[in-house]
Residue, then its C-alpha position, 0 to 999 in steps of 0.5 A: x500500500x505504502x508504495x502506491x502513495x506519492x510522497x505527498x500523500x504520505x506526507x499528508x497521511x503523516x500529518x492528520x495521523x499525527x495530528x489527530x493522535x494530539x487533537x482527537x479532532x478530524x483534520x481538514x484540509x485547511x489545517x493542513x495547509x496552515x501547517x505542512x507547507x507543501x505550498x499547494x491550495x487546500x483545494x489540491x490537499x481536498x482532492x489527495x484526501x479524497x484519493x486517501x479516503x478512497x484507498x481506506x486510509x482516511x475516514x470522514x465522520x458523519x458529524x464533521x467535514x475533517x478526515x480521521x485515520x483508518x486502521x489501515x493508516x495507523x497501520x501503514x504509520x506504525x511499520x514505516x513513519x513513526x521513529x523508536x526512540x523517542x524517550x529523553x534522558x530524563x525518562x530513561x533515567x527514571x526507568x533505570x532508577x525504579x528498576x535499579x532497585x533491589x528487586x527480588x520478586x517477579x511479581x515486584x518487578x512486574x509492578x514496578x514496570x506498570x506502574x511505570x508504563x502508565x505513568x509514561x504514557x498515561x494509558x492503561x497497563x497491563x501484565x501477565x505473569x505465566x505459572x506454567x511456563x516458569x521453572x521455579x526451585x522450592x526454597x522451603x515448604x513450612x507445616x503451620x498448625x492451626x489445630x489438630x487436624x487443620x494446616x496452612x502449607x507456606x511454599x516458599x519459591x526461589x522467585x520471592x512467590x510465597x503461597x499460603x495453603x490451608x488443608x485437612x489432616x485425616x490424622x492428628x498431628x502434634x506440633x513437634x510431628x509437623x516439625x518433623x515432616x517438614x524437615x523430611x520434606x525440605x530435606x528431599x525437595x528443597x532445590x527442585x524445579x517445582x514443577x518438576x517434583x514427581x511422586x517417585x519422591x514421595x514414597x521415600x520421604x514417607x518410608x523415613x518417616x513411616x508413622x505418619x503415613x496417613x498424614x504424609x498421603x494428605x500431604x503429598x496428594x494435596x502438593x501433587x494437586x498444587x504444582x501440576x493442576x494449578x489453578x493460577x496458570x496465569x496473573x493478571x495485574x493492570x495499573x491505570x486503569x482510570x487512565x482511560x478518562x483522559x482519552x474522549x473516546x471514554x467519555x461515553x460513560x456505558x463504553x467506559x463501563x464496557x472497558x471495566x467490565x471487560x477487564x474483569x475478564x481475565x480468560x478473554x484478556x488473556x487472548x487477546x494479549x496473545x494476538x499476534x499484530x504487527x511485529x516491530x523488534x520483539x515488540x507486538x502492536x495490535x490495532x482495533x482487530x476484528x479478534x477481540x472483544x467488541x469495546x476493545x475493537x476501539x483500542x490498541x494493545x502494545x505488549x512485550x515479552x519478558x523472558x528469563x533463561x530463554x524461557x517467556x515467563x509473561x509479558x507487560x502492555x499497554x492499552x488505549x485507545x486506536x488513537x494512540x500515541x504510538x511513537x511514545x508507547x513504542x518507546x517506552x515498551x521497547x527501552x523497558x523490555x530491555x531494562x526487563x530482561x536484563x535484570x531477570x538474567x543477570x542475577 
């Protein structure tokens, strides 16, 4: 498509699409003769507009006589106009100083980039934390009584996850027996991949401590349950979210209420975090597609990935509206995905 427009036409493009991204208003061609300086009439900009309304760059709301970008435009605008690196020092700086903090958890460094991002862009943000997909190491597994037949198991990972677990006994256990177990326990799985604790390991704990079998069978069924039918194959977390009032496209209270109500649906955002767009140097921008969910066919999504030895453990986001600023955004996930994963492995 790119190469079927004359360079005045792309200048042209350019212009509303830029324009519009600051405005929010449709762009007529009197506003683009003021200020492109292509000295030719708004009569000639009127008839290159109407060639690009013809190829399905522009749309002309039925309320104004101004034009407005199509998909397709922000499209052709994201692959070859916009530039990547349109962060100042001072941004950069405030990355590298909320990050440089001694960060132990994944979970704390995924709340520390979406607080960032929505703070840089003013959009919504948005992560995603896989459980599947990540090879942890157990640290430590606690047995806390409540009473004598009632425990809370405190699993321990070695990427800061703490999980806190409460089960029924089908045998009474003293404190000093508990204590017991879980030295037993700790001292055959500690240092494990989680994920990769098997049930071959469970009968030579239980033949150290063989009196407690009953208790031991609750246990490991209970762990066994836990660490390959988890519930939690993913976490969502979002940052921003009232960002999305200062963009008019919500103004409309029930489209507002739409966006919210959507973003309780944790299954379907997942999708639509996993749709592939336009990919531009590892990071992924989707535009209005016809995949997602109707409220977000108005908006953008823009996500990266984070990966830790070699592995994808998640990906951060931001969304906003198909007017985006997606020079800004891009610039932002871009330098920050780095910044991301290079603290991930340099530990």
């Amino acid at each position: 498509m790119k190469n079927n427009l004359t360079d005045r036409k792309l200048r042209i493009l350019e212009f509303i699409i830029q324009e519009y991204i600051h405005t929010a208003e449709p762009i007529g061609s009197r506003t683009i003769s003021k200020n492109q300086g292509l000295n030719v009439s708004a009569a000639t900009i009127r008839n290159e507009m109407s060639d690009l309304e013809e190829l399905g760059l522009l749309v002309q709301p039925h309320t104004s006589a101004g034009r407005i970008p199509s998909e397709k435009a922000y499209e052709i605008y994201v692959k070859n106009m916009m530039g990547s690196n349109f962060l100042k020092e001072y941004d950069k700086q405030m990355i590298q100083s909320k990050l440089g903090k001694n960060i132990d958890k994944i979970s704390t460094l995924l709340q520390e980039s979406l607080d960032l991002i929505s703070e840089l862009t003013n959009y919504t943000s948005i992560g995603i934390l896989e459980t599947q997909n990540r090879k942890r190491v157990l640290k430590n597994i606690s047995l806390v009584p409540i009473d004598s037949r009632r425990i809370v198991i405190v699993t321990v990972l070695d990427d800061g996850e703490v999980r806190n677990d409460t089960m029924i006994l089908h045998q009474i256990i003293d404190t000093e027996s508990l204590r017991l177990i879980s030295d037993a326990i700790n001292e055959s799985l500690v240092g494990k991949c989680y994920e990769d604790i098997s049930e071959s390991l469970f009968p030579y704990i239980k033949s150290k401590i063989s009196e407690y079998t009953v208790a031991l069978d609750d246990i490991f069924s209970f762990l066994e349950e836990k660490i390959h039918h988890p519930n939690d194959s993913f976490q969502l977390v979002f940052h921003g979210m009232t960002n999305i009032f200062n963009h008019p496209e919500f103004n409309d209270i029930s489209r507002a209420r739409s966006f919210f109500t959507m973003m309780k649906e944790e299954d379907l955002l997942k999708k639509v975090l996993d749709i592939r767009g336009i990919e531009k140097d590892n990071i992924n921008i989707v535009i209005g597609d016809d995949r997602m969910d109707s409220v977000m066919r108005d908006c953008s999504i823009i996500t990266a990935n984070y990966i830790k030895d070699g592995v994808p453990i998640g990906k951060v986001g931001i969304i906003g509206p198909k007017r985006m600023d997606y020079q800004r955004a891009y610039s932002v996930m871009s330098y920050l995905q780095k910044q991301i994963n290079r603290l991930l492995n340099d530990s």
